[in-house]
ZAGUVO-206532 format. One record per residue (C-alpha): x, y, z; residue in three letters. Coordinates in Angstrom, 3 decimals. Layout:
// residues N
<site xx="X" yy="Y" zz="Z" mise="ALA"/>
...
END
This chain:
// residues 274
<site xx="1.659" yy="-7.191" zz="-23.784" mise="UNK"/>
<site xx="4.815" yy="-6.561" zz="-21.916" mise="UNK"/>
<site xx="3.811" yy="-4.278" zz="-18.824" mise="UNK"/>
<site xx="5.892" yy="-2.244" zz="-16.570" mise="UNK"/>
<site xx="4.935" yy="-1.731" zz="-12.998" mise="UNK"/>
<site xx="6.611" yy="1.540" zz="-10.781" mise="UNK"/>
<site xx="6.625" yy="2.373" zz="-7.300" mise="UNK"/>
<site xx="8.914" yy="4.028" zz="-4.978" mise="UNK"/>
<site xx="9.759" yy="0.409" zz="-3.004" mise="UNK"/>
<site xx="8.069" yy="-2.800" zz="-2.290" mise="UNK"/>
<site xx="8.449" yy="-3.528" zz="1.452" mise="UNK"/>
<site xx="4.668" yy="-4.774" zz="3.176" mise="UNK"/>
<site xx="1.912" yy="-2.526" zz="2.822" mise="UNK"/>
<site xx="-1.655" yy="-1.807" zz="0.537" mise="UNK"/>
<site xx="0.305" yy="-0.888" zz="-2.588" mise="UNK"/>
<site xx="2.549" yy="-3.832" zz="-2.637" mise="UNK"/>
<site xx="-0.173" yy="-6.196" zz="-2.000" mise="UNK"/>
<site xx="-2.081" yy="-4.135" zz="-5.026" mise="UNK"/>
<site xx="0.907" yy="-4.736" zz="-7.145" mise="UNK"/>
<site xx="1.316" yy="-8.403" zz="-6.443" mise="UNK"/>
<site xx="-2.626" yy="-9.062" zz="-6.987" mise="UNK"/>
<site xx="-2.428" yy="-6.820" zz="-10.280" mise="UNK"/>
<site xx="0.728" yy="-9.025" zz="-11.828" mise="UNK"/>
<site xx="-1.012" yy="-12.294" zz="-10.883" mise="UNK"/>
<site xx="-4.229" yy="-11.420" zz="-12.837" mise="UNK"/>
<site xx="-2.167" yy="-10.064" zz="-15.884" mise="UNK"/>
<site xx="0.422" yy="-12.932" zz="-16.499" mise="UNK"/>
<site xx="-3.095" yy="-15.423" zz="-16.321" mise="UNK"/>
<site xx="-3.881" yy="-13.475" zz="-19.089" mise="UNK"/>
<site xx="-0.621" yy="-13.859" zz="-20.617" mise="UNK"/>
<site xx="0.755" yy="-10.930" zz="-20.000" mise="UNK"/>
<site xx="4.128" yy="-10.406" zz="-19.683" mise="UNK"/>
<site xx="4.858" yy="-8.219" zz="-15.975" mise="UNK"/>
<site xx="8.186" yy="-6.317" zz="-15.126" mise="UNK"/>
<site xx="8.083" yy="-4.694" zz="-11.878" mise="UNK"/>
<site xx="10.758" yy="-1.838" zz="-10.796" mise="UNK"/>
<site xx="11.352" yy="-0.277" zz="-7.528" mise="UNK"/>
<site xx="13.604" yy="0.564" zz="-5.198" mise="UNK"/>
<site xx="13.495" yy="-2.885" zz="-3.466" mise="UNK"/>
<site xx="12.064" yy="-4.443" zz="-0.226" mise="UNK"/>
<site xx="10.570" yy="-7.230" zz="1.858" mise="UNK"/>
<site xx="8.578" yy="-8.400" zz="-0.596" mise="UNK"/>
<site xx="11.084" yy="-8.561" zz="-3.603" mise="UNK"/>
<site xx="10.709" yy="-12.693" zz="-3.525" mise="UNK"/>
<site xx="6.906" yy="-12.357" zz="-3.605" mise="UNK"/>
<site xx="7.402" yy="-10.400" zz="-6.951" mise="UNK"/>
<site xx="9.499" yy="-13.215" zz="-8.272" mise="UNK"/>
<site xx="7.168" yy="-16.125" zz="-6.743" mise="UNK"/>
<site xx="4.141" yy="-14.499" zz="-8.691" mise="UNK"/>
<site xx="6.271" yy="-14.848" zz="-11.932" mise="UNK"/>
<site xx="6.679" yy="-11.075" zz="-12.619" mise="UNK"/>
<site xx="10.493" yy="-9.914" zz="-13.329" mise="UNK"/>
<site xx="12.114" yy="-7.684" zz="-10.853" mise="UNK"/>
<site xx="14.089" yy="-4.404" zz="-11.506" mise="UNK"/>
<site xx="15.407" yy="-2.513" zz="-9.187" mise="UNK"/>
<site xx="15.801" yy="0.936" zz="-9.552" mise="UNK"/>
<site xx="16.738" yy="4.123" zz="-6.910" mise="UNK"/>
<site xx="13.052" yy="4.700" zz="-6.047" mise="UNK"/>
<site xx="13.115" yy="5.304" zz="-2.517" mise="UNK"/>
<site xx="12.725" yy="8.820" zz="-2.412" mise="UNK"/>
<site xx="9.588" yy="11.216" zz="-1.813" mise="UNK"/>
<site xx="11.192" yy="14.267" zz="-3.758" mise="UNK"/>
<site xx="10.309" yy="14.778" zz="-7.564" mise="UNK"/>
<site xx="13.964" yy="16.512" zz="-8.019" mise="UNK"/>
<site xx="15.725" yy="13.769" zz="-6.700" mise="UNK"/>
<site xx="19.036" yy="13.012" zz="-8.797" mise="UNK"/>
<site xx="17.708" yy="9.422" zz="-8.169" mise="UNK"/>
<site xx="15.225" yy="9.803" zz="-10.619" mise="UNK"/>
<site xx="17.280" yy="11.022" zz="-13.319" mise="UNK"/>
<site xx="19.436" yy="7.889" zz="-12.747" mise="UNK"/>
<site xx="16.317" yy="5.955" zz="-12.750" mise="UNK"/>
<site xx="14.967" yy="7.679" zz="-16.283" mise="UNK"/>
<site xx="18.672" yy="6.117" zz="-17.981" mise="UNK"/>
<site xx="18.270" yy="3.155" zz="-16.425" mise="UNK"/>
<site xx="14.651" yy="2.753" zz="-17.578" mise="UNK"/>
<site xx="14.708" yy="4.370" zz="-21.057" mise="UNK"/>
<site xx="17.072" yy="1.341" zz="-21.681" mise="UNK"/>
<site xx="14.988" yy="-1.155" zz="-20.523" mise="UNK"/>
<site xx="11.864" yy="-0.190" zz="-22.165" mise="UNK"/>
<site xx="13.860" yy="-0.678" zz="-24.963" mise="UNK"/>
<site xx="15.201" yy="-4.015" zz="-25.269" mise="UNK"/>
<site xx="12.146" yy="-5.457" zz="-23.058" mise="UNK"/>
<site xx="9.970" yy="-4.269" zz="-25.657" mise="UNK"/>
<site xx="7.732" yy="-2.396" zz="-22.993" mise="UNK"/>
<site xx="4.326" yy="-1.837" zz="-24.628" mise="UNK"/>
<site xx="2.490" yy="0.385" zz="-21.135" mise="UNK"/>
<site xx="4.001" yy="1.288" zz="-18.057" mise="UNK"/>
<site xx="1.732" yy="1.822" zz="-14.772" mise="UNK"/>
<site xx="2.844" yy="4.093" zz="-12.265" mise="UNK"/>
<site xx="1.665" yy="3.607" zz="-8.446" mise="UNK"/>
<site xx="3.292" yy="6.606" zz="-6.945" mise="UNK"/>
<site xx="3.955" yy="10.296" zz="-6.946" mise="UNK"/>
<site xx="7.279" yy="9.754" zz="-7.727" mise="UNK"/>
<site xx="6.742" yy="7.369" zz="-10.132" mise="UNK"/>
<site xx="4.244" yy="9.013" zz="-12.396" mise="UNK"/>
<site xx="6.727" yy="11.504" zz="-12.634" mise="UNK"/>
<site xx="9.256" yy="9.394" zz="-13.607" mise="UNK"/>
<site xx="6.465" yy="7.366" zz="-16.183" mise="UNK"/>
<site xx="6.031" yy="10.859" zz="-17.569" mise="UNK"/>
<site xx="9.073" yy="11.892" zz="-18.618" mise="UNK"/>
<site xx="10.140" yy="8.472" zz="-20.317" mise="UNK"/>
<site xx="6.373" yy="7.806" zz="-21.673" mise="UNK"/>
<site xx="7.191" yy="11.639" zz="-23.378" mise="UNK"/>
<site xx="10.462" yy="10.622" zz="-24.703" mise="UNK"/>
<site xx="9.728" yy="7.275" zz="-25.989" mise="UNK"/>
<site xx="6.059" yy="7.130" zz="-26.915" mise="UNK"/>
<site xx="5.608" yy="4.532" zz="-24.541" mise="UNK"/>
<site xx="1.592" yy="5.348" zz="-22.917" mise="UNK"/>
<site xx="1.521" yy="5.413" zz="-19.342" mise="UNK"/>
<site xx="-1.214" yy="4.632" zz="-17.022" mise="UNK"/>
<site xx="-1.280" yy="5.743" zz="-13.307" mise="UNK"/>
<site xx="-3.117" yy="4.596" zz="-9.606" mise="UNK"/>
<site xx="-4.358" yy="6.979" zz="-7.517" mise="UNK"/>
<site xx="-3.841" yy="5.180" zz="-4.266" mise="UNK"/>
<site xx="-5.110" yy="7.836" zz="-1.687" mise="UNK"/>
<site xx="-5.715" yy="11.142" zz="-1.655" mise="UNK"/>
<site xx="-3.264" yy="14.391" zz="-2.991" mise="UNK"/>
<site xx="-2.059" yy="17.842" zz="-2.101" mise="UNK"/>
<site xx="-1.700" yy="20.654" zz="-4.960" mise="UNK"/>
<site xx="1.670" yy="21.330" zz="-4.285" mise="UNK"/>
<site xx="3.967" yy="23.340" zz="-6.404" mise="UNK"/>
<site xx="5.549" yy="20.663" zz="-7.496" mise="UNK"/>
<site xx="2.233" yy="18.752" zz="-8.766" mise="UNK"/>
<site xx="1.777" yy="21.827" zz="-11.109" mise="UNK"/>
<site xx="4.920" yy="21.928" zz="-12.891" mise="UNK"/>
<site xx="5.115" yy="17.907" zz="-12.920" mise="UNK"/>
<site xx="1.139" yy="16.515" zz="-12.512" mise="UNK"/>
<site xx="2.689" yy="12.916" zz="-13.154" mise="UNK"/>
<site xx="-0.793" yy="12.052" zz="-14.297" mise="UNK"/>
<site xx="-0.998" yy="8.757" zz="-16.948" mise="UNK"/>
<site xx="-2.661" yy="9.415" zz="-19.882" mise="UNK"/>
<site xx="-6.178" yy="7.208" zz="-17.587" mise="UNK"/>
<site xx="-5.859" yy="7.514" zz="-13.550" mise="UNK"/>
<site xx="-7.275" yy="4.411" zz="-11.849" mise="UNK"/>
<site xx="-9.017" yy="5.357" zz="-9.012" mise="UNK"/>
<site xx="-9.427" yy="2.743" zz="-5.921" mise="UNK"/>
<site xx="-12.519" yy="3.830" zz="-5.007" mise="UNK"/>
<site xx="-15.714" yy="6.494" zz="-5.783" mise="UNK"/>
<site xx="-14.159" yy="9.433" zz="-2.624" mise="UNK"/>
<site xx="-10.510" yy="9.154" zz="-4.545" mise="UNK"/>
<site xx="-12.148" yy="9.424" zz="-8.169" mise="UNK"/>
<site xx="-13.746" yy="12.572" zz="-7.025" mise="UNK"/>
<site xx="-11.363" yy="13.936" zz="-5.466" mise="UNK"/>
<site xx="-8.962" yy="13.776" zz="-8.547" mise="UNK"/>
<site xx="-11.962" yy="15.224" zz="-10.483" mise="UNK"/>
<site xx="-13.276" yy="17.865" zz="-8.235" mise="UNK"/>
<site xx="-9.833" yy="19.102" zz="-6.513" mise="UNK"/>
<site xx="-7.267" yy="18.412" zz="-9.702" mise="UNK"/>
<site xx="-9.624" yy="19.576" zz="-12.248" mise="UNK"/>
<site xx="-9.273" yy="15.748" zz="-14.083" mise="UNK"/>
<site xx="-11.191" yy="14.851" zz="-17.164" mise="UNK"/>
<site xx="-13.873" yy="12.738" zz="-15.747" mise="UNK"/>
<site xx="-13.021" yy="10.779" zz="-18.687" mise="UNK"/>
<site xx="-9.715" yy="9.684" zz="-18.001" mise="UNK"/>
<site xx="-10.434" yy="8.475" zz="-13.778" mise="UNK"/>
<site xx="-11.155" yy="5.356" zz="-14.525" mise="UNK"/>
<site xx="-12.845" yy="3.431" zz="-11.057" mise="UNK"/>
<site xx="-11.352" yy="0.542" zz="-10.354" mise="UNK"/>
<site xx="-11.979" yy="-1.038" zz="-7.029" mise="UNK"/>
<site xx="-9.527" yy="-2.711" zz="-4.907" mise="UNK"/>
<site xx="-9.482" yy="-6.680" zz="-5.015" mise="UNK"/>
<site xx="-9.076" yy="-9.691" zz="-2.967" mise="UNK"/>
<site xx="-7.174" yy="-12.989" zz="-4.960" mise="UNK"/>
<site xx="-9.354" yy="-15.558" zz="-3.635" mise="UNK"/>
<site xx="-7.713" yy="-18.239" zz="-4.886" mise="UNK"/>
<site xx="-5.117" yy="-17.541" zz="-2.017" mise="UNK"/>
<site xx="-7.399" yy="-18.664" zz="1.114" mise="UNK"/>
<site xx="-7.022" yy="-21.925" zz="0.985" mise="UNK"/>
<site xx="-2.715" yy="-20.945" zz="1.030" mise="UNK"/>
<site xx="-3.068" yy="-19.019" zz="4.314" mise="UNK"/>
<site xx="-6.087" yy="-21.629" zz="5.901" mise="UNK"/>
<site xx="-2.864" yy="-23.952" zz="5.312" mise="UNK"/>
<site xx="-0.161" yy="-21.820" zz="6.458" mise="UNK"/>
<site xx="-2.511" yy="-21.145" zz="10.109" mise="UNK"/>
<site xx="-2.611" yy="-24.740" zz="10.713" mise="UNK"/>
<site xx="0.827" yy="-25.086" zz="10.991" mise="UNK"/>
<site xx="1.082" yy="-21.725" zz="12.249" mise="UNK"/>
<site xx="1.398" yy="-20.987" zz="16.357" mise="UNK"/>
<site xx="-1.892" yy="-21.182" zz="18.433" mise="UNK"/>
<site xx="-3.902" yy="-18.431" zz="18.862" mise="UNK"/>
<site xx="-3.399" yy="-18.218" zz="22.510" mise="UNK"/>
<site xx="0.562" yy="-18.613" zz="21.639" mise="UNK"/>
<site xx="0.172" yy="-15.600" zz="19.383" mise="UNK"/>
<site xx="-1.599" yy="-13.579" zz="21.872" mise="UNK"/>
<site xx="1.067" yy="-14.023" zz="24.272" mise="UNK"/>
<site xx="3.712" yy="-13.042" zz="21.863" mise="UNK"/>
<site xx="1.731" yy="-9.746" zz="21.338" mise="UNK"/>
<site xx="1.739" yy="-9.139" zz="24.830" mise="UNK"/>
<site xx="-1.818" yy="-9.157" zz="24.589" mise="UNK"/>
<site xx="-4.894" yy="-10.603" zz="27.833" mise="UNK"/>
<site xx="-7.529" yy="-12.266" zz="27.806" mise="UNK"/>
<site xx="-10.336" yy="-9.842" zz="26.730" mise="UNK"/>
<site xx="-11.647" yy="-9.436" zz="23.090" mise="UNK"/>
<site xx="-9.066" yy="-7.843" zz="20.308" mise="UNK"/>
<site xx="-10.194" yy="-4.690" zz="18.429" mise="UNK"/>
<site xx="-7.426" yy="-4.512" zz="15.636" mise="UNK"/>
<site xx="-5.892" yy="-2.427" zz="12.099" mise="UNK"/>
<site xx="-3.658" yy="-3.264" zz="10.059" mise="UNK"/>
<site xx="-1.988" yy="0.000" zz="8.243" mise="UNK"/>
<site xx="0.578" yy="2.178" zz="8.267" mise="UNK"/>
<site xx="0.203" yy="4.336" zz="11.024" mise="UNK"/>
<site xx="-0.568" yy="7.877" zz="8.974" mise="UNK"/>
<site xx="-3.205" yy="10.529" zz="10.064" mise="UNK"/>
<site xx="-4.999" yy="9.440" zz="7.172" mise="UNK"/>
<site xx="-5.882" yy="5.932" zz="8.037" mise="UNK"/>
<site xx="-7.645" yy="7.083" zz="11.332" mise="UNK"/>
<site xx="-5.861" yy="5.288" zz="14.339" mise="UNK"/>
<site xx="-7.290" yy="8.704" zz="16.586" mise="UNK"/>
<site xx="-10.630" yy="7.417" zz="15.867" mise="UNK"/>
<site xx="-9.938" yy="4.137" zz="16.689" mise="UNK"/>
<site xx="-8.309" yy="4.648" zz="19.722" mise="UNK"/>
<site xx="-11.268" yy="7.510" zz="20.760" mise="UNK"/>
<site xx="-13.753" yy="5.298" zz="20.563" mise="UNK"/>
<site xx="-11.757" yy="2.301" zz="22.441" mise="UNK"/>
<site xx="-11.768" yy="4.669" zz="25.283" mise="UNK"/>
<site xx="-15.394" yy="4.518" zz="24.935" mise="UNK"/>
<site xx="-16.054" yy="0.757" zz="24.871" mise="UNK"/>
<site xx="-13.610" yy="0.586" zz="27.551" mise="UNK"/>
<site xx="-16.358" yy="1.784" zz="29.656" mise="UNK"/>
<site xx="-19.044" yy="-0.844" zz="29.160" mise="UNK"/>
<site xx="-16.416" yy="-3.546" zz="28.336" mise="UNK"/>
<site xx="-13.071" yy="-3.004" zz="30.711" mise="UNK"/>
<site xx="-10.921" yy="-5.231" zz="29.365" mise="UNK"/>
<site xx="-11.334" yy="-4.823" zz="25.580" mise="UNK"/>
<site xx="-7.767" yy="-4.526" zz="23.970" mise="UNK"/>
<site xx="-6.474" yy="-2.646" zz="20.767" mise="UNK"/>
<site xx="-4.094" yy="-4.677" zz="18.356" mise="UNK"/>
<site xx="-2.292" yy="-2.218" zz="15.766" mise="UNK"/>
<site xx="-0.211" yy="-3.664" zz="13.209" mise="UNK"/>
<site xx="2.131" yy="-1.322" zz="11.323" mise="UNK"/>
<site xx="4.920" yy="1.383" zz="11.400" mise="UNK"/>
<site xx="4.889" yy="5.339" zz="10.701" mise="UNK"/>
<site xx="5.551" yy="8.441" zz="11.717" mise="UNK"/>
<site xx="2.729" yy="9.384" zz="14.082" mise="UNK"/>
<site xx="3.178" yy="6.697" zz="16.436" mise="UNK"/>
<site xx="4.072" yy="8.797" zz="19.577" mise="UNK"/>
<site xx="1.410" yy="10.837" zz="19.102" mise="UNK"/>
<site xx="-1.327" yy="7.591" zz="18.815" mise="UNK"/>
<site xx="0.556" yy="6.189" zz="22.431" mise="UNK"/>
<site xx="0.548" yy="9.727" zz="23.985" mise="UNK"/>
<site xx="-3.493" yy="9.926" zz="22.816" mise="UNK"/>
<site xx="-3.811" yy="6.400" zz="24.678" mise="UNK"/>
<site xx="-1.835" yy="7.748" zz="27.484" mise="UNK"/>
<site xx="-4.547" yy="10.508" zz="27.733" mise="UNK"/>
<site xx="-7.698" yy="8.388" zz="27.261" mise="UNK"/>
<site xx="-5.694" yy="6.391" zz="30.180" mise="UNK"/>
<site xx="-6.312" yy="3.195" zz="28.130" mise="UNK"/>
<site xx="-2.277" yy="3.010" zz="27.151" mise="UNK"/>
<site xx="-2.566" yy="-0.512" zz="28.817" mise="UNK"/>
<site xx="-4.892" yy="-1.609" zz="26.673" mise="UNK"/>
<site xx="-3.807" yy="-0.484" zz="23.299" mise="UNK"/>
<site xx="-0.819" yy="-2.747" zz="21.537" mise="UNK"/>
<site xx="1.686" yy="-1.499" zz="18.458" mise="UNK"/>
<site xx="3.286" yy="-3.906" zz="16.729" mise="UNK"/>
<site xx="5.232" yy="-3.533" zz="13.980" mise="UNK"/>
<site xx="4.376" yy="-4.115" zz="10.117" mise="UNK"/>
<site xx="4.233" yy="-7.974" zz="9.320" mise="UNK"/>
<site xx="4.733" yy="-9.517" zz="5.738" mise="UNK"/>
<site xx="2.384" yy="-11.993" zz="6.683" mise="UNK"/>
<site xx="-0.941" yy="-10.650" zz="7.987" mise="UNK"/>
<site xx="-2.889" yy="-14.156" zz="8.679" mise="UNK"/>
<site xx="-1.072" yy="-14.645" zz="12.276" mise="UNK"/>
<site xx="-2.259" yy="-11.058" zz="13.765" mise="UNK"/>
<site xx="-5.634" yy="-11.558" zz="11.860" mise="UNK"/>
<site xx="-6.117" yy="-14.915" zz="13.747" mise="UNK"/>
<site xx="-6.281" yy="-12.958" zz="17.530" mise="UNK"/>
<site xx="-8.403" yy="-10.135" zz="16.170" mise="UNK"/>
<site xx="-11.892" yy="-10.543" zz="17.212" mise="UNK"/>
<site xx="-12.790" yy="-7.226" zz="15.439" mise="UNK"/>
<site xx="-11.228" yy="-5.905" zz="12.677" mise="UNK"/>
<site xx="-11.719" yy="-1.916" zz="12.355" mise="UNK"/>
<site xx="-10.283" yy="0.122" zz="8.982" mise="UNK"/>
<site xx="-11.711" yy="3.679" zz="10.083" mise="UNK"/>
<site xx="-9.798" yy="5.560" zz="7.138" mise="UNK"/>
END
């Protein structure tokens, strides 16, 4: 089958990673994997995995973006003369996109619910839903059912995976990687043990929590540190929270890393309280 992948960009992060674990498994099969967005970091990795790369004006969050009905000519065309047999959509933006063009050329769509949804206006007149939703896990696939009103039928639960195959790539790429007490000093970061995250710093992978309960441990163990790894909008608000707990000294921010083995390898502790 020739399968086209959609998201808004690929720079580093969980749906990226998702994307580039998805195309490996379906070109082993044979598959044939086109993936279009709006570009990013990770644009070789796409290429290196053996899936083609499209770009298309994706980075936007609005559904009435004239980006998107650039994008829908663009795409219409390729689906075309590729011979595109399903297209799976990993965003808002992109189901609605997938929708429209899956309408107009009988091309099925398939989406990924990633995380969890508001019912805004906008999701009425344009749900973007495939024709099956993959959820990532059991809270997202009821959530689509219970707040959306979803088929039960079509949320399809599909959890998350790890390529193992790729451990023995990153053991490699640590050996000839900095030591670990190099890479703590390039963090900035002591001697005490390393609580860290890796995400994108959004309410809804709980950093507050994290950074509560550091204040906490703090008080049995005095020189436990806090590595976060990742950009976003909230992150004045997580270093004025520090600030408060008066444990700004021992919480870290660094930002997002294509390559998460070098942060992993000073984490004593790693914490994912979303």
């Amino acid at each position: 089958m020739n399968i086209l992948i959609l998201a808004n960009h690929f720079n580093a992060g969980g749906i990226s990673s998702y994307i580039l674990n998805l195309s490996r498994g379906l070109i082993s099969r044979g598959h044939k994997v086109y993936v279009a967005s709006g570009g990013g970091d990770w644009i070789e990795r796409v290429e290196a995995c053996g899936a083609k790369n499209i770009y298309l004006p994706l980075r936007t969050k609005s559904i009435i973006s004239p980006k998107l009905l650039f994008a829908y000519c663009v795409l219409k065309k390729i689906i075309k003369s590729e011979g595109i047999d399903i297209i799976h959509a990993q965003t808002r933006v992109s189901g609605v996109l997938a929708s429209w063009v899956s309408h107009n050329t009988g091309v099925p769509f398939v989406s990924t619910a990633h995380g969890f949804y508001q019912r805004r206006w906008g999701r009425r007149i344009f749900p973007g839903w495939g024709r099956f939703i993959i959820a990532i896990s059991d809270p997202v696939k009821k959530h689509l059912i219970e707040y959306f009103g979803l088929n039960p039928e079509r949320v399809i639960l599909v959890h998350n995976g790890i390529d193992i195959s790729r451990r023995s790539e990153a053991e490699r790429a640590r050996q000839k990687a900095e030591s670990r007490e190099q890479i703590r000093e390039k963090y900035g970061l002591k001697g005490g043990p390393v609580v860290g995250i890796i995400a994108r710093l959004s309410e809804v992978k709980g950093h507050k929590y994290l950074i509560s309960a550091l204040a906490k441990v703090k008080e049995q163990i005095p020189d436990v540190q806090l590595l976060s790894v990742g950009d976003g909008k909230i992150k004045k608000d997580l270093e004025r929270q520090a600030r408060d707990f008066k444990i700004d000294e021992n919480v870290y921010f660094i930002p997002a890393v294509s390559d998460t083995a070098e942060p992993l390898s000073v984490m004593d502790i790693f914490a994912m309280p979303s």
